[in-house]
N, C-alpha and C positions, 0 to 999 in steps of 0.2 A: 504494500500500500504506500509505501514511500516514495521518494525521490525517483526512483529506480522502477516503478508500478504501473501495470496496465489497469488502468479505469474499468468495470464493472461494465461498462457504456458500449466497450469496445471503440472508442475515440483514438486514443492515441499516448505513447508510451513517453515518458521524460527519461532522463538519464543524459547524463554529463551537456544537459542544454539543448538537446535535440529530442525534435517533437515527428513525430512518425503520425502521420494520418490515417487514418481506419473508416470508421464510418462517416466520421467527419467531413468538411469541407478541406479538401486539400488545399486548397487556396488559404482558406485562415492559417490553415496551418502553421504552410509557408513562410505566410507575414509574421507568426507568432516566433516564429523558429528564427527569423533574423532578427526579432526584436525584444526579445525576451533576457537576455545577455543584460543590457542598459538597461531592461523595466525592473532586472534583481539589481545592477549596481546603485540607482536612484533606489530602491526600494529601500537596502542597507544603510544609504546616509539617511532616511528621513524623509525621504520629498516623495510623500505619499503620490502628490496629483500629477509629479512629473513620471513616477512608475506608472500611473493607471493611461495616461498620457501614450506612453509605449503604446501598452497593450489596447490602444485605439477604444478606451474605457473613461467613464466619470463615477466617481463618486457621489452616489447620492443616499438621504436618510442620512441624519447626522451621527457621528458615530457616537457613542459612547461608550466609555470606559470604568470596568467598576473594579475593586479590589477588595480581594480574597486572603484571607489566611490559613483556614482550612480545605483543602482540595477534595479531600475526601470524600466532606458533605457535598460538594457543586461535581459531583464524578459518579461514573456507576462501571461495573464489568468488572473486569483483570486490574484497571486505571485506578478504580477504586480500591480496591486490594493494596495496589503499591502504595498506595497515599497510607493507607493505614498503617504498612509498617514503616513508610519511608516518609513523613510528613514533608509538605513544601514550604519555602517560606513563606510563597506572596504568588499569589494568582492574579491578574487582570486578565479579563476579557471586553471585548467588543464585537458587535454585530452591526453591520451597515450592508448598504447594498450597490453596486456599479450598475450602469447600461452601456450595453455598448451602440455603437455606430448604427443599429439597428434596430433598437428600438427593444432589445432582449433585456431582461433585468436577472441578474444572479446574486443571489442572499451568499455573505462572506463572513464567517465567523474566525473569531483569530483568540488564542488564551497563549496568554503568556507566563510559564511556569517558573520561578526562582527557585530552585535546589541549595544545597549544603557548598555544594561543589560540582567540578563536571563530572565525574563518576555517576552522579546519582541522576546526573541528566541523561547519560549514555544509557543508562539501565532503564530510566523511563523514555526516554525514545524507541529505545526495542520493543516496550511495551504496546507505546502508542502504533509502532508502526507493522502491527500485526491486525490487519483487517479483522472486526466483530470483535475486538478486546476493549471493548468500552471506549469511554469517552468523557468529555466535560458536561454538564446538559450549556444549550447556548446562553447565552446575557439574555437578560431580560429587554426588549427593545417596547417604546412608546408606539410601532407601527406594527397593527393586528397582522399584514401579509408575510413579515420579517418575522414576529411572535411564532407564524405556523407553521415556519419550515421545518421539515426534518431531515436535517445533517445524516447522510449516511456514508461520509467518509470514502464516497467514489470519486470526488475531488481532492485531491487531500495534498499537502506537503508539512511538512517538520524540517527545522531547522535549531541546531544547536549555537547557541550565543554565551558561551562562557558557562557561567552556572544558571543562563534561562536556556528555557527550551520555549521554539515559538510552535505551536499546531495551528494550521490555519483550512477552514474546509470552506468549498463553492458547493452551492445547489444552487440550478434553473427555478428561478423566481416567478419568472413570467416571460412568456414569447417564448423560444427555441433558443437558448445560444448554443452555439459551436462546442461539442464537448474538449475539442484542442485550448477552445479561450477558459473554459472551467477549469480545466486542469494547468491554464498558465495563472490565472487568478487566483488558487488555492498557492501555487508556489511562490509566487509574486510577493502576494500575504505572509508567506512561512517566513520572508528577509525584511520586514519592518520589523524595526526596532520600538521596544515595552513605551508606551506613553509614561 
């Protein structure tokens, strides 16, 4: 389900930057595949709207960010197991959603995990990156269609940041998008940095 994972959707496979088209639009692919590189370097410093920008995306539904100190209660599956014996320092999450160039809307959830150290990030990133091994439940959002989605992790990326770990997942909101741009929009999100 990682970095390295074919989508559920059969869309299109990530790994070392490069985006493989399936049932997808080859064409988005494409553009995703040369532009994905810059939408993670922008992602990494910060500049949320200039990574969504790449990805031919806007941010919309304002985001918000809440924090956590117990993981355990806001987690359920395998996820939550590890919380129990391996408590986290500090949880934030956020839920917003992009549209892209088409009029598509994708709900994007993002939890940002603080560990002891990176050891206990590397242990829960194996954890999280094992398809049906649980999860966060999402942020609570003001907007009922962001409130109903359900994250199932066929978008997914994770990314280690020191002693955080970032989990970031897309589901199709509304319209059709591109499963290529789901699966850049969940990675995209895995390299922004904790509010």
């Amino acid at each position: 389900m990682g970095a390295a994972s074919v989508g559920t959707t059969g869309g299109t496979l990530f790994g070392g930057g490069q985006v493989v088209a399936g049932a997808g639009n080859q064409a988005v692919a494409r553009v995703i595949q040369t532009r994905l590189p810059s939408a993670r370097t922008a992602a990494r410093k910060g500049q949320r709207t200039t990574a969504w920008k790449e990805l031919r995306v806007t941010q919309r539904h304002k985001k918000r960010s809440r924090r956590h100190t117990n993981c355990a209660r806001h987690s359920f599956g395998q996820v939550r197991t590890f919380f129990q014996r391996t408590p986290c320092q500090s949880l934030r999450r956020q839920l917003f959603s992009v549209r892209d160039e088409h009029g598509n809307d994708v709900a994007v959830s993002i939890a940002w995990v603080r560990m002891r150290d990176a050891a206990e990030v590397s242990r829960l990133q194996q954890v999280f990156d094992i398809h049906g091994s649980g999860d966060f439940h999402p942020a609570w959002s003001p907007f009922p269609e962001l409130s109903a989605v359900r994250f199932t992790a066929d978008y997914y990326g994770s990314e280690p940041h020191g002693r955080v770990l970032t989990i970031a997942e897309a589901e199709p909101l509304s319209g059709s998008p591109d499963p290529a741009l789901l699966h850049a929009v969940a990675d995209v999100a895995a390299h922004l940095p904790s509010p």
